[in-house]
C-alpha positions in Angstrom: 6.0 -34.3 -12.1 8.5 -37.1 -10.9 9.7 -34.5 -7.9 6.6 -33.8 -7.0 5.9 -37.5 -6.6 8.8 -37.4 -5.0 8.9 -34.5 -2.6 5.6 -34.0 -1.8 5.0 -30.9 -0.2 3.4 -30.1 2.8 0.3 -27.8 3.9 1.2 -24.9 5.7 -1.2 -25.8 8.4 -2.3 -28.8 8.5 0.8 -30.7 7.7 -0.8 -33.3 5.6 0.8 -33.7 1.9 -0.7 -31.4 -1.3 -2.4 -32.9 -3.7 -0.4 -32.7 -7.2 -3.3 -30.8 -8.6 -2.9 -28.2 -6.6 -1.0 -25.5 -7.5 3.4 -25.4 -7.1 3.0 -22.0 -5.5 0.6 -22.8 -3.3 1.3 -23.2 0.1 -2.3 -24.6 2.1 -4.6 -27.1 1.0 -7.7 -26.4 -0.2 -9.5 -27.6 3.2 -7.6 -25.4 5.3 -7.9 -22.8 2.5 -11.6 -22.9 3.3 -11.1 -22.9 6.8 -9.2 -20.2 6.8 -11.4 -18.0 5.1 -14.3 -19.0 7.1 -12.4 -19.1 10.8 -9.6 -17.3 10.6 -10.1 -14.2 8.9 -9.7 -11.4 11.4 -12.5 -8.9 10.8 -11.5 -6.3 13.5 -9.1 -4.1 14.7 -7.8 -3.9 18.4 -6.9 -0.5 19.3 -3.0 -0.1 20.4 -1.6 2.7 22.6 0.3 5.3 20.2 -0.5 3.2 17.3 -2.9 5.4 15.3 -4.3 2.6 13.2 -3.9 -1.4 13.5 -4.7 -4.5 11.3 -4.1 -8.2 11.7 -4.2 -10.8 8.9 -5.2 -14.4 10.8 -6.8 -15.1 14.4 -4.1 -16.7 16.5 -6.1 -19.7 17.3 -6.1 -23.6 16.5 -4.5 -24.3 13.2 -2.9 -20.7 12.8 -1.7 -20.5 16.5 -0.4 -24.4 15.8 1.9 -22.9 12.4 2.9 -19.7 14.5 4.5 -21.8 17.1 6.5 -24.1 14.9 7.5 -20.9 12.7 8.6 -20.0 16.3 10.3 -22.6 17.5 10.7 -25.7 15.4 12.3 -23.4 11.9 9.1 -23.9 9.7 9.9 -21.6 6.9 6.9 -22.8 4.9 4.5 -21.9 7.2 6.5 -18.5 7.8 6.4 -17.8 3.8 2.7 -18.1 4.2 2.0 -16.0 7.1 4.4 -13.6 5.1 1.7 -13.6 2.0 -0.9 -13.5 4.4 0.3 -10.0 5.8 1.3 -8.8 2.8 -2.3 -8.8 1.8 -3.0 -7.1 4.5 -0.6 -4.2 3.8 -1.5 -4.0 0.4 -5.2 -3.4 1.7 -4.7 -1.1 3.9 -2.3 1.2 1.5 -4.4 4.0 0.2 -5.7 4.7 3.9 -2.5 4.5 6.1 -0.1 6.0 3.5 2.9 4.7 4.5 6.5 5.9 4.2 8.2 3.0 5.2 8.0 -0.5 7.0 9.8 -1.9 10.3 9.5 -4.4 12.5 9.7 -5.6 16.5 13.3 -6.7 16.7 14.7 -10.2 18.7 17.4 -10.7 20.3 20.8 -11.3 17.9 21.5 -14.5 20.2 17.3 -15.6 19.4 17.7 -15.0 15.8 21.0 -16.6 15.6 18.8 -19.7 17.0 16.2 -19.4 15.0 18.0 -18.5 11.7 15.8 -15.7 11.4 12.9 -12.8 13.1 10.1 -13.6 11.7 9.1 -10.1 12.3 11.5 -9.1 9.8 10.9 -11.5 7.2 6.7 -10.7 7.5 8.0 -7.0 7.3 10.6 -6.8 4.3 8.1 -9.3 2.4 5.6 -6.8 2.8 7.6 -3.8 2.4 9.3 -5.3 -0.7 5.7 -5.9 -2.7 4.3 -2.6 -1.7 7.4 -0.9 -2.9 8.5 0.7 0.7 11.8 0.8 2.1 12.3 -1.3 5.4 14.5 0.1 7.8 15.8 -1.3 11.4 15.1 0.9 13.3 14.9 -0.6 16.7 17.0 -3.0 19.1 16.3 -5.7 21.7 17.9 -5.4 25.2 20.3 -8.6 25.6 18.9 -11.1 27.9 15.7 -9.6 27.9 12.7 -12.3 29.0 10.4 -13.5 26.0 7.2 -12.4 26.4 5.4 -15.6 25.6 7.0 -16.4 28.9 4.9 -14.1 30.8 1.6 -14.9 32.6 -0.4 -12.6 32.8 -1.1 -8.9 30.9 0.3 -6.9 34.0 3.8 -8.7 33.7 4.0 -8.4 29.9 3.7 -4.6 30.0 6.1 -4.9 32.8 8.6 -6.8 30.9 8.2 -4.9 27.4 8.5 -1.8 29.1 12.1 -1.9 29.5 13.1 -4.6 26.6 14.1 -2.1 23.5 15.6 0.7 22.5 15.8 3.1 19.5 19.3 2.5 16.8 21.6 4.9 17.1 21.5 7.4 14.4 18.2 6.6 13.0 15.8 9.4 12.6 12.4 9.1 11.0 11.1 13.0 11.2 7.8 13.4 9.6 7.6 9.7 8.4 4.5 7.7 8.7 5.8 4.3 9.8 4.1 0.4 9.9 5.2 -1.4 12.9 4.9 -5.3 11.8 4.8 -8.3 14.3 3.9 -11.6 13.9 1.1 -12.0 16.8 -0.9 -9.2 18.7 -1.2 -10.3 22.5 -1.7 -7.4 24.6 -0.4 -4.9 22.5 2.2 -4.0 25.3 5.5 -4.9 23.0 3.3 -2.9 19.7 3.0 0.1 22.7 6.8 0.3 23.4 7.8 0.0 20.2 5.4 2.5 18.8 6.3 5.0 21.7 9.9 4.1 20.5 9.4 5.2 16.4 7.4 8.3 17.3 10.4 9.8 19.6 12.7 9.3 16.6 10.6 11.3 14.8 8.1 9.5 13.1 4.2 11.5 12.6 2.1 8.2 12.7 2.8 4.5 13.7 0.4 1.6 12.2 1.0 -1.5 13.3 0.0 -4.6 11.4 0.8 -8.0 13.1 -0.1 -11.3 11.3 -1.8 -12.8 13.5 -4.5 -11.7 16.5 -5.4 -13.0 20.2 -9.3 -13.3 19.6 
């Protein structure tokens, strides 16, 4: 009780402190809990060239979009643990219908995770893999100074950009193997449409993707 006093944790989202009744292991409050499930919830699917199926966890908007970005660019690990539950939710949903035979995820450049200390695409994806009891494999690779996408202003210059920004592993073959493409937000869908492109010339029968969070 004295650490919690002490250290008083922080909501995910809102950033004001947690109550000491609330639970250790949760990570939101119970007002943005409430908002979340009232706001945030995203309730439909955006179809994605070569992705046969797709699912999203959050709406990237307001609070969630605020969270993203500082799990982006300001090292916000406890916001990145919860978008990582929240897409493992997903996942587990979405099990029995996609059938999946393993997990992967959009890469980064090594010099952006080095910065970063992590891809948060990876961590969404081997938290999800990990509960659901898949492998995760890296399978793909960023082009070195490539442009970030979030850089781009306008739909015709992302596809433009993603187009020519990855590139399958060497010696990585997924030949029959229905894969789940994971991403931490769904713009355009022109990075999920390279990448998925990507997994099904190495092999793969079926790419899913499933992104944490959604452009309304």
């Amino acid at each position: 009780m004295l650490r919690r006093l002490l250290f008083r944790r922080r909501c995910a989202l809102c950033r004001e402190p947690m109550g000491l009744k609330i639970p250790e292991h949760a990570r939101i409050c119970q007002t943005c809990a409430k908002e979340v499930r009232q706001s945030y919830r995203c309730t439909h699917s955006k179809a994605v060239a070569c992705c046969a199926r797709s699912d999203a966890a959050l709406l990237y908007k307001d609070q969630v979009r605020r969270a993203m970005v500082r799990v982006k660019f300001y090292h916000n690990t406890n916001a990145l643990h919860w978008f990582a539950e929240q897409t493992t939710a997903r996942l587990l949903a979405n099990l029995d219908d996609w059938k999946p035979d393993l997990v992967t995820f959009v890469p980064t450049s090594p010099l952006r995770k080095w910065m970063r200390g992590y891809n948060q695409s990876e961590v969404l994806a081997r938290r999800a893999a990990e509960r659901c009891g898949l492998p995760c494999a890296d399978c793909l690779r960023r082009r070195p100074f490539g442009k970030r996408q979030s850089r781009m202003s306008s739909d015709q210059e992302r596809r433009r950009n993603a187009a020519h920004a990855f590139l399958p592993r060497d010696g990585v073959r997924l030949d029959g193997k229905r894969v789940v493409l994971v991403d931490d937000i769904l713009t355009t869908g022109a990075t999920a449409e390279v990448c998925a492109r990507l997994l099904l010339y190495l092999g793969a029968s079926e790419v899913c993707l499933l992104t944490a969070t959604r452009v309304p």
